[in-house]
Each structure stands twice: as structure tokens, then as C-alpha cells.
VOKOLZA-920401 format. One line per 5 residues: their letters; for each residue x, y negated, z of N, C-alpha, C, O. Coordinates in nm, 3 decimals. Layout:
<pts>
a	X,Y,Z,X,Y,Z,X,Y,Z,X,Y,Z ~ ...
</pts>
This chain:
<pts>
xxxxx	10.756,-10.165,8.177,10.781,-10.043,8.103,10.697,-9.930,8.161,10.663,-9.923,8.279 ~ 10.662,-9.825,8.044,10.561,-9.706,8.117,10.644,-9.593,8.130,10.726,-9.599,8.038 ~ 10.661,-9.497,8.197,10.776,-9.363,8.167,10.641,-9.262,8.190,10.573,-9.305,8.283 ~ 10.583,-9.137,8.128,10.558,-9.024,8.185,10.633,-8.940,8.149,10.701,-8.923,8.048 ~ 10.607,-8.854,8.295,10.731,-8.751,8.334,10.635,-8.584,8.361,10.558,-8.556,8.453
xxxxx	10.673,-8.508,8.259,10.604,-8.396,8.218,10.695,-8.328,8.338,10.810,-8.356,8.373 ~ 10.605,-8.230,8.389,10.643,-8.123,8.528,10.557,-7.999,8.465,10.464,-8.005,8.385 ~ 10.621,-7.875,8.531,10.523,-7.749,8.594,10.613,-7.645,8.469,10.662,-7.540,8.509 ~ 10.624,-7.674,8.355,10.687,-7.576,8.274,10.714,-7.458,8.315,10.688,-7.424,8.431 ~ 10.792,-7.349,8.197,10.919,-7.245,8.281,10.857,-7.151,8.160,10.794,-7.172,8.056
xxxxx	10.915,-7.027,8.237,10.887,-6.912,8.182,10.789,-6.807,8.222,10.806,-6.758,8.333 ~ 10.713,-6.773,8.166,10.610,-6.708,8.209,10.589,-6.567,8.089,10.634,-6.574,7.974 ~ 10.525,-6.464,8.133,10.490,-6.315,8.056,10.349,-6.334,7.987,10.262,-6.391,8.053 ~ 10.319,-6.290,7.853,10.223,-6.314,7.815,10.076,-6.253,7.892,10.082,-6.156,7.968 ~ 9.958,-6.314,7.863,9.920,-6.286,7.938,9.890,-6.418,8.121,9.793,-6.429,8.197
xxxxx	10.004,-6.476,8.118,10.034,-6.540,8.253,9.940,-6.661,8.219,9.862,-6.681,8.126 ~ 9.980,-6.737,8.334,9.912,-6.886,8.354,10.019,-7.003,8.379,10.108,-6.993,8.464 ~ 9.999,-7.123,8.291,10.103,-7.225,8.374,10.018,-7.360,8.399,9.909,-7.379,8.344 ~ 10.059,-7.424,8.459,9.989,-7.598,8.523,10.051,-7.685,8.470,10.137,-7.695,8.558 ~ 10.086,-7.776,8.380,10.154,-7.842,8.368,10.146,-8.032,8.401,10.120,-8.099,8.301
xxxxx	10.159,-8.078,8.483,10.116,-8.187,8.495,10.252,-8.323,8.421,10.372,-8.309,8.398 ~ 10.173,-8.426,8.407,10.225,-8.506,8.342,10.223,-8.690,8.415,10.133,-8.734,8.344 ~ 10.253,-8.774,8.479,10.223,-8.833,8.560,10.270,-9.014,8.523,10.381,-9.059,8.552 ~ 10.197,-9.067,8.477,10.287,-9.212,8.444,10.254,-9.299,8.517,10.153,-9.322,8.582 ~ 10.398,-9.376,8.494,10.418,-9.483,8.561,10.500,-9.628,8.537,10.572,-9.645,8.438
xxxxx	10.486,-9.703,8.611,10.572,-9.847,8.505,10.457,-9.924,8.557,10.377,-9.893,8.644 ~ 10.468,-10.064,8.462,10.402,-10.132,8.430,10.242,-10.146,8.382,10.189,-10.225,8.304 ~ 10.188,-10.029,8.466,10.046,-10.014,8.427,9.913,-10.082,8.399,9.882,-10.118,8.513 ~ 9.816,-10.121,8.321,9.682,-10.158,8.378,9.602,-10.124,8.352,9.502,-10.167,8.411 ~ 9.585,-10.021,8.246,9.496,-9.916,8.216,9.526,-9.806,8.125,9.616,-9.823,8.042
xxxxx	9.479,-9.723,8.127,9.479,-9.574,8.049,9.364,-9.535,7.942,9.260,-9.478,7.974 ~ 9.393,-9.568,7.828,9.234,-9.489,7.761,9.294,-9.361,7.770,9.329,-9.306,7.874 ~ 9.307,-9.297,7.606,9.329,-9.135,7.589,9.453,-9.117,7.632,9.551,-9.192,7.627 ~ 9.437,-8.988,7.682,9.557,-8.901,7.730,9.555,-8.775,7.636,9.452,-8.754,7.572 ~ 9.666,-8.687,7.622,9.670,-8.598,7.570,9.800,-8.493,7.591,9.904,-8.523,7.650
xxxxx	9.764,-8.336,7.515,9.896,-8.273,7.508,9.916,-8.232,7.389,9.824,-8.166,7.340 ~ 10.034,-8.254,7.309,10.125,-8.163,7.249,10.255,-8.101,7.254,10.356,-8.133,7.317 ~ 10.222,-7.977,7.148,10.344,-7.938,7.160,10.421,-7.904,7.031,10.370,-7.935,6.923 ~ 10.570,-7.827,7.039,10.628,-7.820,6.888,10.672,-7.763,6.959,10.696,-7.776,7.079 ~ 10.696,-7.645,6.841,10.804,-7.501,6.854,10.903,-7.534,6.760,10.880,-7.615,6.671
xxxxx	11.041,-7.462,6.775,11.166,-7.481,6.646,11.106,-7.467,6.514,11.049,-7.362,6.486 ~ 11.113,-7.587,6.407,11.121,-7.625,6.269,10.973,-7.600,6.280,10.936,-7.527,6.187 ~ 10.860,-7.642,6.375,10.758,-7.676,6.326,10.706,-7.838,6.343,10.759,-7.929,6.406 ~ 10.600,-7.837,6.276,10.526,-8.034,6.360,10.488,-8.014,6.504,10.476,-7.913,6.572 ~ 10.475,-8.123,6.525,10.444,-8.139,6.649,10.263,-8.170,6.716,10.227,-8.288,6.720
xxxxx	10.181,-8.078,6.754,10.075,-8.016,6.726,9.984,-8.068,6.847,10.016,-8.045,6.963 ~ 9.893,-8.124,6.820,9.760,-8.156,6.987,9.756,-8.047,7.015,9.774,-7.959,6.930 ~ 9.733,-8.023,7.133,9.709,-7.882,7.252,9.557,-7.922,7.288,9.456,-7.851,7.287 ~ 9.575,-8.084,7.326,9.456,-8.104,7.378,9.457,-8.239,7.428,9.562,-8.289,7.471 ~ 9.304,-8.327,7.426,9.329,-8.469,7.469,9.184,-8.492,7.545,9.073,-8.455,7.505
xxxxx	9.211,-8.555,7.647,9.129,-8.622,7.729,9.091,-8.801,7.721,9.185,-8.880,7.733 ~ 8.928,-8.862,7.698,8.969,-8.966,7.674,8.909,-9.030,7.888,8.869,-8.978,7.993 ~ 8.942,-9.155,7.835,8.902,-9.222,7.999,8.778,-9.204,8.044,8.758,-9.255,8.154 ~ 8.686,-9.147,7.994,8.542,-9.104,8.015,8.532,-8.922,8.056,8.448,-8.864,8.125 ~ 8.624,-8.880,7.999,8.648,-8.751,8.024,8.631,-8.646,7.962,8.645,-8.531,8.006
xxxxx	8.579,-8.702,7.782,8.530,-8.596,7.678,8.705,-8.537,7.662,8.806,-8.588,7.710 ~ 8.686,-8.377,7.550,8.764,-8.324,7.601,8.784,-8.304,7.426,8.702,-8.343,7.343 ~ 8.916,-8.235,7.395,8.909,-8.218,7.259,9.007,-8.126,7.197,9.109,-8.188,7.165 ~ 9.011,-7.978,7.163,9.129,-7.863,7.190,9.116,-7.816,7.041,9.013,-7.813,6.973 ~ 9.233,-7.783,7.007,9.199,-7.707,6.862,9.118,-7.609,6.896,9.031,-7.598,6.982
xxxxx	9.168,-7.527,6.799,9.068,-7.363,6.800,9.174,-7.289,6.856,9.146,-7.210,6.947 ~ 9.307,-7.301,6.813,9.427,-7.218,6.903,9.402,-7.186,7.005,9.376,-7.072,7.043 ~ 9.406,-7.297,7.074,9.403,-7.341,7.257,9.248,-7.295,7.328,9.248,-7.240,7.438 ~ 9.113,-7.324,7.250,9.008,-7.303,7.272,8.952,-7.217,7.371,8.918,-7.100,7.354 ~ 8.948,-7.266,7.446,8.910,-7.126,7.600,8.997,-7.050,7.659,8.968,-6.942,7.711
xxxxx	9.106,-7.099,7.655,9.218,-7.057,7.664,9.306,-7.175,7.846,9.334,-7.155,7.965 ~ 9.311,-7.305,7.725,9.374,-7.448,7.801,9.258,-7.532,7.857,9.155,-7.565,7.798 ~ 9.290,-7.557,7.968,9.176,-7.690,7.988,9.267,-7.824,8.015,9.374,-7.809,8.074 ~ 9.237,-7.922,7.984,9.289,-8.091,8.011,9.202,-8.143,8.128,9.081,-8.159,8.115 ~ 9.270,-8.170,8.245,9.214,-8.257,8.287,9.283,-8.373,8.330,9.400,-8.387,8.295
xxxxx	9.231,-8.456,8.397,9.318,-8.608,8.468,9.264,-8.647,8.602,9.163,-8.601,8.656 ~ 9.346,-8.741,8.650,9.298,-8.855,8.782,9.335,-8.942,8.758,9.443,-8.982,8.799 ~ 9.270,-8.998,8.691,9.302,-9.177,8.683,9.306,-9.196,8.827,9.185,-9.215,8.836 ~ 9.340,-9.205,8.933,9.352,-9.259,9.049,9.506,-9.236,9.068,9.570,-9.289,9.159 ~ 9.565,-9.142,8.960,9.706,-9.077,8.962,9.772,-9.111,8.879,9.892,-9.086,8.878
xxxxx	9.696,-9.195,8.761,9.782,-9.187,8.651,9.833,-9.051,8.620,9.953,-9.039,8.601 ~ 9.715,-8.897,8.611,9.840,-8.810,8.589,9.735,-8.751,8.520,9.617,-8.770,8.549 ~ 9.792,-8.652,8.394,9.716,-8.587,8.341,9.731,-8.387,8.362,9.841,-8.339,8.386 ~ 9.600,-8.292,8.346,9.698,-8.189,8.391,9.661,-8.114,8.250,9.591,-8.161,8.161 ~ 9.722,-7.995,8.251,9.692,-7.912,8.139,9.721,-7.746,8.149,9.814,-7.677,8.106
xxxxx	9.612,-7.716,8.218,9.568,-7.543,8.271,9.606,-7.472,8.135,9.559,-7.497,8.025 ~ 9.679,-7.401,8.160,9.690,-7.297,8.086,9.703,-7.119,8.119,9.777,-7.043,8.181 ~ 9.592,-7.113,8.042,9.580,-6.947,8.068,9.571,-6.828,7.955,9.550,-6.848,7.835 ~ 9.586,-6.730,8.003,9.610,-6.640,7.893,9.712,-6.724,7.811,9.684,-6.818,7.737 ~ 9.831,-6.676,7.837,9.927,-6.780,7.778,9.991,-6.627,7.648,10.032,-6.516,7.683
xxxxx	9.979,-6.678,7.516,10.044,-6.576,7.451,10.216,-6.623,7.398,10.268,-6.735,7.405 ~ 10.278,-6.488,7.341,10.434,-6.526,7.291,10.423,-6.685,7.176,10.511,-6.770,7.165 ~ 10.288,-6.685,7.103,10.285,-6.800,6.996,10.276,-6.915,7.112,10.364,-6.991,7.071 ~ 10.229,-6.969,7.220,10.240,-7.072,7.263,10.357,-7.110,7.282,10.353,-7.226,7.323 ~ 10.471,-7.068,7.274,10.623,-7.094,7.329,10.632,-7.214,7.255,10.612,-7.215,7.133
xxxxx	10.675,-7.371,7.353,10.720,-7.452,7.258,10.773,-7.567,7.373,10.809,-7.544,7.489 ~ 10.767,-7.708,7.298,10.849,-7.759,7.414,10.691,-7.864,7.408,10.648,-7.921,7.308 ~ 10.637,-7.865,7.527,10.548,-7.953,7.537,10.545,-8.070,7.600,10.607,-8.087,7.705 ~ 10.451,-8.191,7.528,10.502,-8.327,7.522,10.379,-8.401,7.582,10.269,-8.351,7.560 ~ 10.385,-8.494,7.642,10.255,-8.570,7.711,10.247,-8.710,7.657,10.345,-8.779,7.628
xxxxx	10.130,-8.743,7.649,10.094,-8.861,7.561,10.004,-8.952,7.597,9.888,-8.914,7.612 ~ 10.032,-9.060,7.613,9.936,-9.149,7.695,9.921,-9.312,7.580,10.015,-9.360,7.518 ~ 9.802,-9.357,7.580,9.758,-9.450,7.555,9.739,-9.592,7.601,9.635,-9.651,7.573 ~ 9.856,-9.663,7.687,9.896,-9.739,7.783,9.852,-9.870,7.770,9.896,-9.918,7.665 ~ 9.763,-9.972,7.849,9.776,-10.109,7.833,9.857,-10.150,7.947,9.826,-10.154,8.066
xxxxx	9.992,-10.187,7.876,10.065,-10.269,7.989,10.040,-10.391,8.051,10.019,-10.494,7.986 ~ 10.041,-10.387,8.178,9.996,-10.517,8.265,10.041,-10.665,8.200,10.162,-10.681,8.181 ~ 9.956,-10.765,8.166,9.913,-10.843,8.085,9.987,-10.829,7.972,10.079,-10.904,7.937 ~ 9.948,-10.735,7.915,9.960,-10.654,7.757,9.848,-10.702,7.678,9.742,-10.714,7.741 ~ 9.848,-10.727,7.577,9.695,-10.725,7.496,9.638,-10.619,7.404,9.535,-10.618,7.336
xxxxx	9.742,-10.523,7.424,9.706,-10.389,7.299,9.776,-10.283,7.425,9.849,-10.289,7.524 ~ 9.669,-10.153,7.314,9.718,-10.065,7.389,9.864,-9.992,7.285,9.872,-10.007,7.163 ~ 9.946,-9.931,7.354,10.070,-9.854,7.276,10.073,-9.702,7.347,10.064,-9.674,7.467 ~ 10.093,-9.599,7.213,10.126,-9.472,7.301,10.250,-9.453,7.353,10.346,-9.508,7.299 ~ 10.269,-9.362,7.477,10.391,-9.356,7.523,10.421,-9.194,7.517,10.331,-9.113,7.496
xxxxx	10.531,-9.164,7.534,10.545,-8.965,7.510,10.619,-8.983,7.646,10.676,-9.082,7.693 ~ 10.603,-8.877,7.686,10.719,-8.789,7.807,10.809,-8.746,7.733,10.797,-8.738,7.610 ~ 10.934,-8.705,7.815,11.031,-8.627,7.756,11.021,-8.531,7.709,11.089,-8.524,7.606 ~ 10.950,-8.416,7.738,10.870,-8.302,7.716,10.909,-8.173,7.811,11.023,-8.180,7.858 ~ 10.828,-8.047,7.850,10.861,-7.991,7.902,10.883,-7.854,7.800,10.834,-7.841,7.687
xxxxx	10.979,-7.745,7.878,10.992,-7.654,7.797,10.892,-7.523,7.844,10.900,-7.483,7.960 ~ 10.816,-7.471,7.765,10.677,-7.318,7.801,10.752,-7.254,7.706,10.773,-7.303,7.595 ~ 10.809,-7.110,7.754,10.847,-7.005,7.720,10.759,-6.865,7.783,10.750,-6.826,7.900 ~ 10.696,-6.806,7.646,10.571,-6.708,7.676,10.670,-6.586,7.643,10.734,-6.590,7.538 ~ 10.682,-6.486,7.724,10.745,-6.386,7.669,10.717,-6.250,7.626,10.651,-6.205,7.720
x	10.725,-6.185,7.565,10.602,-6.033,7.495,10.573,-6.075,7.379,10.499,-6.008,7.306
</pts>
């Protein structure tokens, strides 16, 4: 089994910065894409941003110079810089991984529980 476990959240003033890291584990044997989303109350649930195992990078226009994605495959962990954080980013954000489980033959995505980013202003 794979679990990732989303960290770093909270509350922060617009304007602020948060780290959010995301870290899996289980039954591992490789990782292609990683990624972040998030969802605010009664909306979908939206890419922030995705990293693939090579390291190309891929952000809406929202997030755009704003968030950066990065990873350590040596960590299994993915991170997700966030700066200039405004009141619209408030949501509960979710981590997403692309898992081949150890003698698996396909890959399956897995979600974190999600963390909660509250921007305030």
C-alpha cells in the first residue's frame, strides 16, 4: 500500500509564504508525476501544480510566479513553495502521486489526505 501524508499548512496573512511538503510511502518502486491540488468550499478540485520524474514543471496561470513544485526522489517527497500567498488561494490542498507499486505492473494515482491553507485579508 502507498499513503502520502501532506505537512506544512496553517494560516498565514496575505501577502505571506507557506512550504508545504508531501511525502510517500508504502509499498514503493517508482514515482513518475507528482503533483498539487487544491479545492475551496463548493468548488472542483483544481492543479496548483505538477512535477514529472524528469523535473519539467507545469502551473496554471493562477499560481504562475507565484508557487514553485519541487521534489527528491531520494525522499519520495514532493514540495510546493508558496509565495505571495493571496485571500483566493484559501483551500484545502491535496497531493498526488503517480505510484508503481513494488511488483505492480501499472502505475495508479494516490491522493494525501489533504492539508488545510487559510490566506487571510
Amino acid at each position: 500500500q502507498v499513503q502520502l501524508v501532506e505537512s506544512g499548512g496553517g494560516l498565514v496573512q496575505a501577502g505571506g509564504s507557506l512550504r508545504l511538503s508531501c511525502a510517500a510511502s508504502g509499498s514503493i518502486f517508482s514515482i513518475n508525476a507528482m503533483a498539487w491540488y487544491r479545492q475551496a468550499p463548493g468548488k472542483q478540485r483544481d492543479l496548483v501544480a505538477r512535477i514529472t520524474s524528469g523535473g519539467t514543471t507545469n502551473y496554471p496561470d493562477s499560481v504562475k510566479g507565484r508557487f514553485t513544485i519541487s521534489r527528491d526522489n531520494a525522499k519520495n517527497t514532493v514540495y510546493l513553495q508558496m509565495n505571495s500567498l493571496k485571500p483566493e488561494d484559501t483551500a484545502v490542498y491535496y497531493c498526488n502521486a503517480d505510484v508503481l507499486i513494488t511488483y505492480g505492473s501499472s502505475y495508479w494515482s494516490f491522493w494525501g489526505q489533504g492539508t488545510q491553507v487559510t490566506v487571510s485579508s
